[in-house]
C-alpha positions as a Markdown table, in Angstrom:
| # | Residue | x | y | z |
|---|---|---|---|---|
| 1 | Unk | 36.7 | -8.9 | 16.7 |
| 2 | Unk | 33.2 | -7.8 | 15.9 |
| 3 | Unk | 31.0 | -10.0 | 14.1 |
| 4 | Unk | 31.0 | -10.2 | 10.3 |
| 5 | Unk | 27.7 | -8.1 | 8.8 |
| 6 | Unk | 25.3 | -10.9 | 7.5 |
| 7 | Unk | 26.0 | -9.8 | 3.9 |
| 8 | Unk | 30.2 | -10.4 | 4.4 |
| 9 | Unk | 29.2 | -14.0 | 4.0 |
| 10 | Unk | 27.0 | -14.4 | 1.1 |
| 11 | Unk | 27.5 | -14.0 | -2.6 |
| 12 | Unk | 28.6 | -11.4 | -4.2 |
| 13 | Unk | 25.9 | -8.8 | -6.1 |
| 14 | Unk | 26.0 | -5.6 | -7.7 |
| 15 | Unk | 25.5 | -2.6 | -5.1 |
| 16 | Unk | 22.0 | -0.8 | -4.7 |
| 17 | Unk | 22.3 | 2.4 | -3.4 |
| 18 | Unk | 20.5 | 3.0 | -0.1 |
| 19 | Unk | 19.8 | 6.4 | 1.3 |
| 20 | Unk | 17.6 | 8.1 | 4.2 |
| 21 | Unk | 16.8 | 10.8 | 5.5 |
| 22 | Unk | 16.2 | 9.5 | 9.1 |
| 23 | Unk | 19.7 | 7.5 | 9.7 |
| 24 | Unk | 23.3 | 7.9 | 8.3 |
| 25 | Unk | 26.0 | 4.9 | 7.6 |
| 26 | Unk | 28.0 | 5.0 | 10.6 |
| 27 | Unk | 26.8 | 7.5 | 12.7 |
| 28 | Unk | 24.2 | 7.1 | 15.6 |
| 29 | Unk | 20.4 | 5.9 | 16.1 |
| 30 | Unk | 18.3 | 8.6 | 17.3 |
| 31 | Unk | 15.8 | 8.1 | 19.5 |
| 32 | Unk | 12.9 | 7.7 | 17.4 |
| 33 | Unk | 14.5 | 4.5 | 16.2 |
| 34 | Unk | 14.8 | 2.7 | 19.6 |
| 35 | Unk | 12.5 | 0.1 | 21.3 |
| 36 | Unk | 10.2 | 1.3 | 23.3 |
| 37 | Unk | 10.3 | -1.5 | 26.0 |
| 38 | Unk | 12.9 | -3.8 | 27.7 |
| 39 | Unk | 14.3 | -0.6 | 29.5 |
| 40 | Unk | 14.5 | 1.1 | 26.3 |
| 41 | Unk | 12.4 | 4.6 | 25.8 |
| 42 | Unk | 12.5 | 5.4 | 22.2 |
| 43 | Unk | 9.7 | 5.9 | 19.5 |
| 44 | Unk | 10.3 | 2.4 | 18.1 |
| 45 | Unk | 9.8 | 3.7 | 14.6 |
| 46 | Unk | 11.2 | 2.2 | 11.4 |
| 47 | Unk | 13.4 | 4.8 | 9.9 |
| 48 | Unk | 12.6 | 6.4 | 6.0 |
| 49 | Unk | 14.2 | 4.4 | 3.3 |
| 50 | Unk | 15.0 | 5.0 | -0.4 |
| 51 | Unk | 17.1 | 2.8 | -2.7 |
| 52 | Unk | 17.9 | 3.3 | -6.7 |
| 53 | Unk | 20.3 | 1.4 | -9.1 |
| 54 | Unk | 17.8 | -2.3 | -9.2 |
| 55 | Unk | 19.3 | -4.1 | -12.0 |
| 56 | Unk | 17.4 | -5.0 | -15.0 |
| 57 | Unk | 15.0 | -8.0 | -13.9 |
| 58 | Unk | 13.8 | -6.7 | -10.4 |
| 59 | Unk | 10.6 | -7.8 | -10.1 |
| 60 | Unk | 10.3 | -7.0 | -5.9 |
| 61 | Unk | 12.2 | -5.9 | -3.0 |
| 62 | Unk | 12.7 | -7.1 | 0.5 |
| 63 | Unk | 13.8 | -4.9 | 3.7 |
| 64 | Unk | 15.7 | -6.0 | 6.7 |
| 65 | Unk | 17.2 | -4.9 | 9.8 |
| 66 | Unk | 19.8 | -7.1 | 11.7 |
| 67 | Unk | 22.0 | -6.6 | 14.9 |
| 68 | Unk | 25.1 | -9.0 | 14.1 |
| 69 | Unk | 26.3 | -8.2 | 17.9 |
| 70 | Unk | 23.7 | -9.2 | 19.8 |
| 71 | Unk | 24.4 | -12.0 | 22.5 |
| 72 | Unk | 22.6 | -14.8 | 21.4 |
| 73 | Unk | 25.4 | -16.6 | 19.0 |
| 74 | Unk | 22.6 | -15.6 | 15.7 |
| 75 | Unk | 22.7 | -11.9 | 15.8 |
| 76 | Unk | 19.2 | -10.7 | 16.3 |
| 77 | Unk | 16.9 | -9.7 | 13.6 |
| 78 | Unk | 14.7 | -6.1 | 14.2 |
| 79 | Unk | 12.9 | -6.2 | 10.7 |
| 80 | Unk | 11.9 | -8.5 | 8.2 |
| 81 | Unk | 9.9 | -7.0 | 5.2 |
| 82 | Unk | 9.4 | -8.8 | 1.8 |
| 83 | Unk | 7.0 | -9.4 | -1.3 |
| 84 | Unk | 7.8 | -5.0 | -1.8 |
| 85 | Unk | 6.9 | -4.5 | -5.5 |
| 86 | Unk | 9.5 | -3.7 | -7.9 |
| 87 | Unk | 8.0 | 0.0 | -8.3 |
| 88 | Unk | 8.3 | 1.0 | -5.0 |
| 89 | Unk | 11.9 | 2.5 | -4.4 |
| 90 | Unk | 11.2 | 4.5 | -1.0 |
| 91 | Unk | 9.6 | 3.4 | 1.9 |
| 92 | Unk | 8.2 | 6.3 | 4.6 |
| 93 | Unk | 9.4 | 7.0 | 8.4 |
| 94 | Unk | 6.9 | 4.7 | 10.2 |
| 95 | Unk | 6.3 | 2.3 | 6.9 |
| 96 | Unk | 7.2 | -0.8 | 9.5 |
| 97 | Unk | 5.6 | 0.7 | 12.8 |
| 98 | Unk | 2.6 | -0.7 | 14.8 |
| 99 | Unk | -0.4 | -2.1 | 13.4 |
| 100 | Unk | -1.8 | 0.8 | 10.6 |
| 101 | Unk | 1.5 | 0.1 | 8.7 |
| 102 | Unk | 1.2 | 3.5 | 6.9 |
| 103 | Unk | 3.0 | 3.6 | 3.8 |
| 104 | Unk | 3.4 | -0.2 | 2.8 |
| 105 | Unk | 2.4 | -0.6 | -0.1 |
| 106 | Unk | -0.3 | -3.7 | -1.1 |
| 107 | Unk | 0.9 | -7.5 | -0.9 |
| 108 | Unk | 3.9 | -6.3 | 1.2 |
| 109 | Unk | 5.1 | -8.4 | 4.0 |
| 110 | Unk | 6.3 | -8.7 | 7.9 |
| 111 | Unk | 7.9 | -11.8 | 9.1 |
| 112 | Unk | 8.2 | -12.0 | 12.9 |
| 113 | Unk | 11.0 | -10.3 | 14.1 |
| 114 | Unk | 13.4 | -11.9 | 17.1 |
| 115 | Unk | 11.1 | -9.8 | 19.3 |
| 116 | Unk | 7.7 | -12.1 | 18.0 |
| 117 | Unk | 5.9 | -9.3 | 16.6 |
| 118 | Unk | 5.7 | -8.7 | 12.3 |
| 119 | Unk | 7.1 | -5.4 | 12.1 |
| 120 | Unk | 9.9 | -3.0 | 12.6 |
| 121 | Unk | 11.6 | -3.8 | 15.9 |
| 122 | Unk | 14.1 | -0.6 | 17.3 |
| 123 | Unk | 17.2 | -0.9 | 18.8 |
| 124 | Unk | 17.8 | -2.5 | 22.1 |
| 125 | Unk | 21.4 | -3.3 | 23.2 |
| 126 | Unk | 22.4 | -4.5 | 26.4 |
| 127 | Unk | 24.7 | -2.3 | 27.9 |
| 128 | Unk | 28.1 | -2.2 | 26.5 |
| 129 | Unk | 30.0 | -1.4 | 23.3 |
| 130 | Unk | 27.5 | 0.2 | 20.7 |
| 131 | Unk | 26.1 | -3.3 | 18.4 |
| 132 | Unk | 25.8 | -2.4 | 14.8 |
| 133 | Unk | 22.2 | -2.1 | 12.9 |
| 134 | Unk | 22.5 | -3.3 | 9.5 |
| 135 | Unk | 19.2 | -2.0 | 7.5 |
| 136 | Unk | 19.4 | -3.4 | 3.7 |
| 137 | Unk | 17.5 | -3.5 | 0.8 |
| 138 | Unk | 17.6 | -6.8 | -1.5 |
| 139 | Unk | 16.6 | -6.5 | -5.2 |
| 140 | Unk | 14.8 | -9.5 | -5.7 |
| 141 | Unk | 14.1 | -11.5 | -9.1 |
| 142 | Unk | 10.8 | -12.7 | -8.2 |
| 143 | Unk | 7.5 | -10.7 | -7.4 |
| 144 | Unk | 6.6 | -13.2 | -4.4 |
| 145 | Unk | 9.2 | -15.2 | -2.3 |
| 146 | Unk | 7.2 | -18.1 | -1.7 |
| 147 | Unk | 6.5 | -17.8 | 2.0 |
| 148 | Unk | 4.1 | -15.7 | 4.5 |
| 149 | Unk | 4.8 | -13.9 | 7.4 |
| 150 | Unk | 4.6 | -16.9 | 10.3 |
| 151 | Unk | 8.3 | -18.1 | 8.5 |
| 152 | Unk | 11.0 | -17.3 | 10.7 |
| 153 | Unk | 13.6 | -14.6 | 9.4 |
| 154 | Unk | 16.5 | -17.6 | 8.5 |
| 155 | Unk | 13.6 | -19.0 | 6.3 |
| 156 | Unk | 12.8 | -15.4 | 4.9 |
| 157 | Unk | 16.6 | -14.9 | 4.9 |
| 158 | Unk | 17.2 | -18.0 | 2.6 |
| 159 | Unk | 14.7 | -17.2 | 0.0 |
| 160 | Unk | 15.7 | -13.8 | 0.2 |
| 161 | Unk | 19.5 | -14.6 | -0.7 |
| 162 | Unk | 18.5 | -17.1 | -3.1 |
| 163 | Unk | 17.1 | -14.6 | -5.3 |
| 164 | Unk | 18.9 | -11.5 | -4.5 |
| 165 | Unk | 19.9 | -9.7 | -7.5 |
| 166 | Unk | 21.3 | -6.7 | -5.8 |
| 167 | Unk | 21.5 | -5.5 | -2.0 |
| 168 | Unk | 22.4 | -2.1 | -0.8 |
| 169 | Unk | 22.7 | -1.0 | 3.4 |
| 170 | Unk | 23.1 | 1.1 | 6.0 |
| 171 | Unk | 25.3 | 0.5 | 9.5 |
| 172 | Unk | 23.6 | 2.6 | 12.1 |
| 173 | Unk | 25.2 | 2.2 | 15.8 |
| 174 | Unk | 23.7 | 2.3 | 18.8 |
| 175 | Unk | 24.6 | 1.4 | 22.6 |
| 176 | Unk | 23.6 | 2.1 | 26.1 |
């Protein structure tokens, strides 16, 4: 049995809805979503992102991406993205990627990732059974969660879901 998504497990919120242009629910990563490293050779580029229906008292937004199947008994965590401001609803292809960051907006940010950098972390499955990459968008009740970007994602997690007002996703696959 595959591993519950991370938001099976936590309280229940109204739905944002989450849309790209870049990746679909349930279909397959391209490429240009894949690390580019540990045998992978993709473009290790955070996909576009744009969410709508934030409930009355959104005051920010946090982005993450999380690999319930990887083998390490956590899940894995690709991206971790907070302190958004409540008027940005779409985030670019790249947004996440390397150093420039192009298209976050001020005050936003990275946490490490489970790779140990602070950004946007692509696929990388062992080989196997495709794992599942859960991106979601929290609509959060508070401009600033309280913590920087040295916190690990289960701290960033817990602030996240103690403040969610809303969360929307997408389940990507991907395997090698």
């Amino acid at each position: 049995m595959p591993a519950p998504l991370p938001h099976e497990h936590l309280p229940s919120v109204p739905a944002l809805v989450v849309e790209s242009d870049d990746i679909q629910d349930g279909q397959t990563l391209s490429d240009l979503h894949v690390f580019n490293d540990w045998g992978m050779k993709g473009q290790n580029r955070s996909p576009q992102l744009r969410w709508s229906g934030a409930p009355d008292g959104t005051r920010g937004y946090a982005v993450t991406c999380y690999d319930p199947d990887a083998p390490t008994g956590s899940g894995f965590w690709h991206w971790v993205l907070f302190d958004l401001p409540a008027s940005v609803t779409e985030l670019p292809s790249g947004a996440g990627t390397g150093p420039e960051f192009k298209g976050l907006p001020a005050g936003a940010v990275h946490a490490r990732n489970d790779y140990g950098t602070k950004e946007y972390g692509g696929a990388a499955p062992p080989p196997g059974d495709p794992h599942r990459y859960v991106f979601t968008v929290h609509a959060l009740g508070v401009d600033k969660l309280g913590v920087d970007g040295d916190a690990s994602p289960a701290v960033v997690g817990f602030n996240i879901t103690a403040n969610t007002l809303a969360r929307g996703h997408i389940v990507a696959h991907y395997g090698v």
